[in-house]
N, C-alpha and C positions, 0 to 999 in steps of 0.2 A: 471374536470370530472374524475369521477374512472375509471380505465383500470382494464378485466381482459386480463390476462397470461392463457392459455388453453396450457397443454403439454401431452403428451400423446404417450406412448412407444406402448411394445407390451408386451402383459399380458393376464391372462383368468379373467377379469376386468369390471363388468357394475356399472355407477354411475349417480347419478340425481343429481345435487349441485342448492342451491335457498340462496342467501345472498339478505337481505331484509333490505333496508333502505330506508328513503325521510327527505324530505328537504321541508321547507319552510319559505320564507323573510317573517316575522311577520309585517313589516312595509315598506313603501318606496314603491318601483315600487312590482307588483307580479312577481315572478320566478317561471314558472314551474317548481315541484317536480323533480325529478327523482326517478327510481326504479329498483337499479339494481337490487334487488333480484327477481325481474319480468321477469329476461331473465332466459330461462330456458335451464340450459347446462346438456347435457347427452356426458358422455364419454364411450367408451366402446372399448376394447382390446383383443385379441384373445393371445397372447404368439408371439413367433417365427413367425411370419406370410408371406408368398412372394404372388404374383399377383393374385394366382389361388386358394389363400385359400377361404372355402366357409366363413369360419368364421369372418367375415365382424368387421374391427375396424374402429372406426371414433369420429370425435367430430362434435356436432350439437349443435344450438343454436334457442331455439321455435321450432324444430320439422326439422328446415333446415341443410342441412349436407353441413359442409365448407368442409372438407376433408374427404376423407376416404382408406381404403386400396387398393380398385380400383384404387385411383386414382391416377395422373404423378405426385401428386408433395406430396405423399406420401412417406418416408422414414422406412425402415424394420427394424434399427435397433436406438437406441437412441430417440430425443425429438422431437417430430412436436408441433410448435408452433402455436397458430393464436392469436391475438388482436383484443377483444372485447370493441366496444363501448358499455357500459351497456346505454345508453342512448337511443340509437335505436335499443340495440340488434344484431347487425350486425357486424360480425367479418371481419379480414382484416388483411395485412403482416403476409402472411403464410411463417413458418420457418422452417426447420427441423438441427438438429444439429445431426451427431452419433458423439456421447462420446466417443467413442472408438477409433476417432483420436485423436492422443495426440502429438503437442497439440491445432493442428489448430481448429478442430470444440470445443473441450472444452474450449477453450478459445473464441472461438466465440460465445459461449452460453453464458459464462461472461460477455463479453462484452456488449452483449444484457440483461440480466438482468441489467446490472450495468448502461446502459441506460435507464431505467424505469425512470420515474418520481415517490417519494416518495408516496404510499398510492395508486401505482397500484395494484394488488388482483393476486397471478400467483397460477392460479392451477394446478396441476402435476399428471402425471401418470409415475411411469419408469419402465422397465423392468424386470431388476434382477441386485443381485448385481454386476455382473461382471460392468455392466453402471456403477453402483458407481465407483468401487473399480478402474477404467480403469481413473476416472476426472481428469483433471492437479487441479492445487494445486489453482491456480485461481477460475476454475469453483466452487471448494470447497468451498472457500471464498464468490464465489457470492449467491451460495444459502445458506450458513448459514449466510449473512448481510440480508436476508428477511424471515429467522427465520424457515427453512425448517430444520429438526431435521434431519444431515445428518447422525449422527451414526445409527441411526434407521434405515435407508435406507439399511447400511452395513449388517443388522439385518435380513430383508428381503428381499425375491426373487419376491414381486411388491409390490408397494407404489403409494397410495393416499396420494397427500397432500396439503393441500392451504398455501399459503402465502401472507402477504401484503408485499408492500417493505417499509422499511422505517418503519415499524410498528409492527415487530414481537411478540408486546405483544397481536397485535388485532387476531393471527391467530388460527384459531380452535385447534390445541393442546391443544394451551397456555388458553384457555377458559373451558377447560374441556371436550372437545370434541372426537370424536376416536385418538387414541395414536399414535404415530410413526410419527406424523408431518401429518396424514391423517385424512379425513373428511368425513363424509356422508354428511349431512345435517346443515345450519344454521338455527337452529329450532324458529322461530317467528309466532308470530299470523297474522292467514291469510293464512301463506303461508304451509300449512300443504297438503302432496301430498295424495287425497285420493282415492284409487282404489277399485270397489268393482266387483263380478264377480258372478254369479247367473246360474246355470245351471237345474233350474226347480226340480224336485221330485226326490232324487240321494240318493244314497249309497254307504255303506264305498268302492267298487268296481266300482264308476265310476270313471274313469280317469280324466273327465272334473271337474275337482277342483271349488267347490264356494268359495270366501274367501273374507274378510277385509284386506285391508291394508291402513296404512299410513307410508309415508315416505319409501316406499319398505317393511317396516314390519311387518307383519301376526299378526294379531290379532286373529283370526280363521278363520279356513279354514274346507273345510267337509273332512280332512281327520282328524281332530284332537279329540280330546275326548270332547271339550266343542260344539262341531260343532251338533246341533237339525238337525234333517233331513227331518222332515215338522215343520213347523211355521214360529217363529219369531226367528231370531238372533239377537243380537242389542249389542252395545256396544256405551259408552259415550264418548265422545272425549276432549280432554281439549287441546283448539287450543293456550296456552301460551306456551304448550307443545309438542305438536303432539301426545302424550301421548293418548292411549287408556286406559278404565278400566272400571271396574262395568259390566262381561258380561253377557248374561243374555238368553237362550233362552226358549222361551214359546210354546210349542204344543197348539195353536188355535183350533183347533179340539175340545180340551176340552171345554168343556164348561158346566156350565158358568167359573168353579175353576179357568184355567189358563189363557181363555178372559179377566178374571176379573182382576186377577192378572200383565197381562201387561198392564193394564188400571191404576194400582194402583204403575207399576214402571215406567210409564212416566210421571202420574200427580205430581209423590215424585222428576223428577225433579226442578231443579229450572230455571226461565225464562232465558235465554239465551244459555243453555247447547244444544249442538251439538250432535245428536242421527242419528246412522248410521246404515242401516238395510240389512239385505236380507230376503227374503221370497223367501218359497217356489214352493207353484202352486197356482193359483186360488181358489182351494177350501179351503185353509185358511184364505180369504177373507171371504168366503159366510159364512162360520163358526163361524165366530167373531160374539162375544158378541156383544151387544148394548154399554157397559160401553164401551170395546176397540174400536169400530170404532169412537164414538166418542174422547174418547184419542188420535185415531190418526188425524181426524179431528185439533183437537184442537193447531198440533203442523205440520199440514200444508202438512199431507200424503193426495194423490189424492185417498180415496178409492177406488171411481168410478172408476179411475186407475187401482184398484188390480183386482179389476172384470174382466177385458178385458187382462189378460196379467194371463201368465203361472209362470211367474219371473220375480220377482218383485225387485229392487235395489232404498233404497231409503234412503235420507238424510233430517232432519228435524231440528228446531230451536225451540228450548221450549220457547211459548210466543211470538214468533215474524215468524209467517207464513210465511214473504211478504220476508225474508232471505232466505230461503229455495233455494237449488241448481234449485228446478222445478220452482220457481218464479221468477229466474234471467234466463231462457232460457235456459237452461241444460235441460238434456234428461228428457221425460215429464213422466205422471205417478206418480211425488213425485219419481224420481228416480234420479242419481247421476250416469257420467259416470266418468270425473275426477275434480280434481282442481277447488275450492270453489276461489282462489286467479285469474281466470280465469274469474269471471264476477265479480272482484273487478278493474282490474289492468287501465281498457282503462278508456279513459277520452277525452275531447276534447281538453287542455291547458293543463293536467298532466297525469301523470302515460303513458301508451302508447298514444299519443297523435293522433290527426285524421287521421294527415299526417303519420302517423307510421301503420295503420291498414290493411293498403292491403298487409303491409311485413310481419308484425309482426302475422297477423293471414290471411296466407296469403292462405289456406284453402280454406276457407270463404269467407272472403273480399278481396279478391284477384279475385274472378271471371270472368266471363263476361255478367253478367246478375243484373250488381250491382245498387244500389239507391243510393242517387236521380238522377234526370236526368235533363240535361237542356233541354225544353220543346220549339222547334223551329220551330214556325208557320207554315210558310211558308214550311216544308218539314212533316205535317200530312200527311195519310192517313183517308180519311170520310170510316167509316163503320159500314152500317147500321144496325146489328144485336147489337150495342151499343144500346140497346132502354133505354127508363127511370127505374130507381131504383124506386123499390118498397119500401117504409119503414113500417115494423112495426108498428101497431095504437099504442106501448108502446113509441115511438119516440115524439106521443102529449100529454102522459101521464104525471102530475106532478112526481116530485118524492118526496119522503118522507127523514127524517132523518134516516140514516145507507142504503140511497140505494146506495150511491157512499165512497169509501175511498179515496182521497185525499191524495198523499205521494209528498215531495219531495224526491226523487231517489238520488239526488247529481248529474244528469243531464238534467232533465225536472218536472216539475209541469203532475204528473198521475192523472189520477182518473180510480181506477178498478170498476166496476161494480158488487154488492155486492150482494143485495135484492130489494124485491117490483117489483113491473110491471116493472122495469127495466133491471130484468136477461130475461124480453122475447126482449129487444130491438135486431130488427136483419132487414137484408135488402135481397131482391130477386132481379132476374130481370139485368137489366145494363149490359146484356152479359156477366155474369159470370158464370166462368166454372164448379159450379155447383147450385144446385138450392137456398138452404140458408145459410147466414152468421150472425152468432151470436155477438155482439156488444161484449168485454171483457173490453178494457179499449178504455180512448183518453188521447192525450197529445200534448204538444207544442213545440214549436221550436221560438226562436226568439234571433235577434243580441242586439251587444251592442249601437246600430246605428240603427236609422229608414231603412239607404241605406242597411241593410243587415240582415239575421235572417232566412229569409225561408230556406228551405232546396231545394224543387224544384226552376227553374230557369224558367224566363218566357221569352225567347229570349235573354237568357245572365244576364238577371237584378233580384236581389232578390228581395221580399218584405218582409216588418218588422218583420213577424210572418208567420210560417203556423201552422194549425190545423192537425192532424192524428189521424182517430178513426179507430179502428182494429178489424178487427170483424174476427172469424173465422170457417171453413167447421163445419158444425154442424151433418156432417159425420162422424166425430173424436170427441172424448170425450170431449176435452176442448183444453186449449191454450196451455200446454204445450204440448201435442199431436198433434195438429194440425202443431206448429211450424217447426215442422222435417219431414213434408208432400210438394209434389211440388207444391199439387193445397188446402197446407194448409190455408192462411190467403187472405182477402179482405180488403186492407187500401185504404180509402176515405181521402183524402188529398186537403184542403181549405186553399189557402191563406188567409192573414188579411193583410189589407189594414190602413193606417193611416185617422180615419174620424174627425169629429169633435162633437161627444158625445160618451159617454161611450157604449161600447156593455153591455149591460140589463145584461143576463146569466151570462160571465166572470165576472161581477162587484158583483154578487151574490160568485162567489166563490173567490174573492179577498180578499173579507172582510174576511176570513179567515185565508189569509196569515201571519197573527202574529203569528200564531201557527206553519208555515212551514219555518220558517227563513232558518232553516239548515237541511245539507241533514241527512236523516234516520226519518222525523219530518213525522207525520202524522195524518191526522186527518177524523172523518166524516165529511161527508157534513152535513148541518142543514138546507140549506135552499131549496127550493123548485123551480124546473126546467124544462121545459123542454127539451128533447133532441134535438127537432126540432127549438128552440129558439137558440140553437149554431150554426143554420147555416144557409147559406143564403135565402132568398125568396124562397118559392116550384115552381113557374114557372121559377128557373133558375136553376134548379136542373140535369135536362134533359142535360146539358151542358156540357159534361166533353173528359178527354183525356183519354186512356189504353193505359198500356201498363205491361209487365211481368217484377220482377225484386225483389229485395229485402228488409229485415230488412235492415234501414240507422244505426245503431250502431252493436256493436260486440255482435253475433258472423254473422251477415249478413247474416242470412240464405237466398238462393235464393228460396222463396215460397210464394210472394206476387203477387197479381194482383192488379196493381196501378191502381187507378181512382183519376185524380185532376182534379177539375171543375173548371171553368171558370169563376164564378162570383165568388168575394173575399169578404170575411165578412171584418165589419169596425170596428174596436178598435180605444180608443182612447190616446193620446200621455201619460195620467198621468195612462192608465193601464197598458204599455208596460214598462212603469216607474218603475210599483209595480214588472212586471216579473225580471225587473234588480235588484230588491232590495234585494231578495232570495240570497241566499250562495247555494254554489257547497260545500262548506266544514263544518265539524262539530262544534259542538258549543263550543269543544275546540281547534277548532284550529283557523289561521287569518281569518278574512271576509275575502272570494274571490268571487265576485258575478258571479250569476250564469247569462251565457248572452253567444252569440256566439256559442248555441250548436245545432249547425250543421255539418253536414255531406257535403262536398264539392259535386259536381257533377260528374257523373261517366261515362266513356266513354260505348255509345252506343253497341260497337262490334257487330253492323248490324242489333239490333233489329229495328223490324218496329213499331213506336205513331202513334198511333191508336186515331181518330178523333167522336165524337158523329155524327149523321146527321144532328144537329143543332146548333155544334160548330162552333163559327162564328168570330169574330176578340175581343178577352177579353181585357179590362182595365188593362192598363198597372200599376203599383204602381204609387204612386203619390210621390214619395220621388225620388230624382235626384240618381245617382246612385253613389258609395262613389269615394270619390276624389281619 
C-alpha cells in the first residue's frame, strides 16, 4: 500500500495536492482498486507562526484537520509530520522535527525518512532556508535518497515539494512539473479541481469576484478583460489536462445574433467535451433564443433551472447529459459547486469503499439521520395519519418506447423517467410532508447471495433484492433541486423476495441487458409497462413503515421520507442471476460483477419507525440468512 509523507513548516503557503492512480487483478480473485489520488490533502502555512496567530496553518485530509496550529502537538518551527493511508484516507503517527537541532531532531527526521518503506509519496512544505542551511549532513542525505532537489530548497525562503522514496524519477520535478523539487497538482483525468463562483449582475466595482477555476487557476474572473458582465461565460475544459481554453462570452440579451451564436459554439463541440459556465441573472434565460436553449438542453443545462435562480453556475457534457455534475447529485439547476472526481470516487468494493463513507464524506454520511435502517418489528410505532398512497392514473398507463432510459451507473440497474404519460407518474397521500411527489427514477439493489442484497433490514435479516422509486417535492423544479431540500425527495422502498416464476415487468427489461453489460452502458426501453405492474397487489399497498432519513449512496443527503411496505414483490432465482451478470466496470476493463451494492444499515440516533394502522406482522424472506 502507498504511504503518503505530509510535512509542513511555516510559510505564507496554501496547496491542494490530488495523485491519482488504481489498480486492478485482471484475473484470479478481484482486489479492490485503490485511489490514492482520491484523498484530498490541503496544506496551508502562515510563516513564523506561535499559538495566538489568527493565521491558521494545518494539514487536512477530505476536508478533516489532523493538525493544526492551535494545536499541542503542533510545532513553530521545522517539519510536522503525519502518515497517510491513501487507502482510507486517514492519517496517523503525527511528527514534528525542528531542524534546527543539530543534530538530534535532523537526524531524527533521517531516520524517519530512511525508515519509509520504498514507493512511499513524502510531501513537504519548509520554511526558509535557514531549515535548510541549519540540516546535519544526514538529513541531507535522507531527503536527497527520495529525490527532493535539495539545492533548490537553499534557493528558497519556502518550498513545496513531493517525493517518492525509492523512486525519485516518479516525483513531480522530475516529470515536468513546478520546479525546485515542488508541486501543485498531479494533473489526470477526472481528477481536475473545478471551482466556479457566480455573484448575480456585477461590475468591474464589485468586490464579490465571479470566476472559473481549475486546479486553483483562474480562467476568468469579472475582474478581467475577457470576463461579459450579463450572459454567457463558458470555457472548454480538457480533463487529460486540467487545461482550460476556447473562452468565449456571449451577451444573450442579443438576440437572435448572439443567442444564436452560443447555439452554434456548443453544437461545434464535439461529444464528450466538458463546458463550464457562469451566468449571469435570470433575465439571460428568458432572453435566449429558441436555437440556444435548446443548445443548452441538448448538453444537459436545467433551463427550467436558469428561470428560477438569479446565478446561475453550471457544468455540461457535450452528448452525454446523464455526466453532468447536476445528474450525479451536485448542486442542482445544471450547476457545479466542486469536484466532478467527487461523484466518480465512492463505490461499494472500490474506490472509497461503503465501509469508508461515513469518514470519508463524513459531512454527509456521517449524520444522524442516515439510510438504510434495520426495520424492528416489535419496537413500531402505529400512526394513524400514515393513510394509503394515492398513485397517479399514469402508474396503470402503458408506457411507450423513449419513455424510460435504462443506464447501468457502475452501481445499479436505473431507469430515469423521460417522456409519455410517464413524466405525470407521481403519488399523494401516505402522510407525506407535502401534498405531491413526482416519480424521476427507480432502481435496485441486490446481493451476491440470495441471504443478502436489500438494503433495508427486516428484523436483522436482508432479502435478495429491494426496489427504490424516488419521486420528488413537485414544489421544487426537479431532482436536482429538490435533492438539497429537507422535505426534498419521497422514496417508496419494496423488498423482492425469491418466488418461483419470473416477475412479468423485470423480465421485460431484462431482455435488454445485453446492451447494459458495463457501467456508463445505456439504453431505452422498447417495451411496454406498467408502473403499477412493478409492484406489489394494490390491496397491500396501504401497508408500509415511515420513517425520516436519507440518500443510501454518497453524498447522503438527509432529505428523504422513507416508506417500505410490507408486502415483498417475487422475482425469480434466474432474474437475480441476470442482475449479477452486469459489470460494475468498463468494457475495458476486468469483468467485476456488479452484485453486493448495498449500503449496510445505520444507527437509529433516536429516531421513531413509524407503523401504517394496518401494518401487521410482514413475510419474512424465505432465504435462511447467510452462514
Amino acid at each position: 500500500m502507498a504511504l503518503f509523507i505530509l510535512m509542513i513548516a511555516v510559510l505564507g503557503l496554501v496547496s491542494q495536492i490530488h495523485v491519482c492512480s488504481s489498480q486492478f487483478t485482471p484475473t484470479g480473485t478481484y482486489r479492490a482498486p485503490t485511489f490514492p489520488g482520491m484523498c484530498k490533502i490541503s496544506l496551508k502555512s502562515w510563516g513564523y507562526v506561535d499559538s495566538d496567530d489568527s493565521k491558521n496553518s494545518y494539514i487536512k485530509v477530505n476536508g478533516v484537520t489532523y493538525f493544526d496550529s492551535f494545536s499541542a502537538n503542533f510545532g513553530y518551527r521545522g517539519f510536522n509530520l503525519v502518515t497517510l493511508d491513501t487507502e482510507t484516507c486517514k492519517a496517523s503517527n503525527f511528527g514534528h522535527w525542528d531542524t534546527h537541532q543539530i543534530p538530534g531532531d535532523a537526524n531524527g527526521l533521517a531516520a524517519y525518512i530512511n525508515g519509509q518503506p520504498d514507493g512511499t509519496h513524502i510531501l513537504g512544505v519548509i520554511s526558509d532556508s535557514a531549515t535548510y542551511t541549519s540540516l546535519g549532513a544526514s538529513a541531507v542525505a535522507a531527503l536527497n535518497s527520495i529525490g527532493v532537489d535539495v539545492p533548490g530548497l537553499a534557493l528558497q525562503d519556502k518550498v513545496l515539494f513531493h517525493a517518492v522514496k525509492g523512486e525519485p524519477a516518479k516525483t513531480f520535478s522530475r516529470m515536468g512539473k513546478k520546479g525546485g523539487g515542488s508541486v501543485y497538482y498531479d494533473e489526470k483525468p477526472g481528477v481536475c479541481d473545478v471551482s466556479m463562483k457566480s455573484w448575480g449582475y456585477i461590475d468591474n466595482g464589485d468586490s464579490k469576484n465571479s470566476y472559473i477555476k481549475v486546479n486553483g487557476v483562474s480562467y476568468m474572473d469579472s475582474l478581467s478583460a475577457n470576463f461579459g458582465y450579463r450572459g454567457f461565460n463558458l470555457i472548454i475544459l480538457d480533463t487529460s489536462t486540467c487545461k482550460a481554453s476556447n473562452f468565449g462570452h456571449w451577451d444573450t440579451h442579443q438576440v437572435p445574433t448572439e443567442a444564436n451564436a452560443l447555439a452554434a459554439y456548443i453544437n461545434g463541440q464535439p461529444d464528450g467535451a466538458h463546458i463550464l459556465g457562469v451566468i449571469s441573472d435570470s433575465a439571460t434565460y428568458t432572453s435566449l433564443g429558441v436555437s440556444a436553449v435548446s443548445a443548452l438542453q441538448s448538453i444537459g443545462v436545467d433551463v427550467n433551472g436558469l428561470r428560477l435562480q438569479d446565478k446561475v453556475l453550471f457544468h455540461a457534457v457535450k452528448g452525454r447529459p446523464q455526466e453532468t455534475f447536476a445528474q450525479k447529485d451536485r448542486a442542482g439547476g445544471g450547476s457545479i459547486y466542486l469536484e466532478e472526481k467527487a461523484a466518480r470516487v465512492w463505490g461499494y468494493d472500490t474506490g472509497v469503499t461503503v465501509d469508508q463513507w461515513n469518514t470519508v464524506y463524513a459531512v454527509s454520511c456521517g449524520g444522524l439521520k442516515q439510510s438504510p435502517i434495520d426495520i424492528q418489528t416489535n419496537k413500531l410505532t402505529k400512526n394513524n395519519a400514515l393513510t394509503a398512497f394515492s398513485f397517479s392514473s399514469a402508474y396503470d398507463a402503458l408506457s411507450t418506447t423513449g419513455s424510460y432510459e435504462m443506464i447501468n451507473n457502475g452501481h445499479t440497474v436505473q431507469l430515469n423517467v423521460l417522456a409519455g404519460p410517464q413524466t405525470t407518474l407521481s403519488i399523494s397521500g401516505g402522510g407525506l410532508p407535502s401534498p405531491t411527489y413526482k416519480l424521476a427514477q427507480f432502481h435496485m439493489h441486490w446481493g451476491g447471495e440470495d441471504c443478502t442484497g436489500s438494503e433495508h433490514t427486516l428484523d436483522g435479516q436482508h432479502f435478495p433484492m429491494e426496489l427504490h422509486l424516488v419521486h420528488f417535492n413537485t414544489k421544487y423544479a426537479d431532482l436536482s433541486t429538490a435533492v438539497s431540500q429537507p422535505d426534498g425527495l419521497a422514496v417508496l422502498g419494496f423488498f423482492a423476495d425469491v418466488g418461483s416464476v419470473p416477475h412479468k415487468a423485470l423480465d421485460l427489461l431484462i431482455a435488454q441487458f445485453a446492451q447494459l453489460k458495463y457501467a456508463g452502458s445505456k439504453v431505452n426501453v422498447t417495451s411496454s409497462f406498467k408502473m403499477s405492474d412493478m409492484l406489489p397487489a394494490k390491496d397491500k399497498l396501504p401497508d408500509f413503515i415511515r420513517y425520516n432519513g436519507s440518500l443510501t449512496t454518497p453524498t447522503c443527503n438527509e432529505v428523504v421520507t422513507w416508506s417500505v411496505f410490507e408486502e415483498p414483490i417475487k422475482v425469480s432465482a434466474s432474474q437475480l442471476e441476470a442482475l449479477r451478470s452486469l459489470s460494475h466496470g468498463t468494457a475495458d476493463e476486468a469483468d467485476h460483477p456488479l452484485e453486493d451494492n448495498y449500503r449496510p444499515t445505520q444507527p437509529l440516533n433516536g429516531r421513531i419507525v413509524f407503523a401504517s394502522p394496518t401494518y401487521a406482522y410482514p413475510p419474512k424472506p424465505t432465504t435462511a440468512p447467510c452462514a
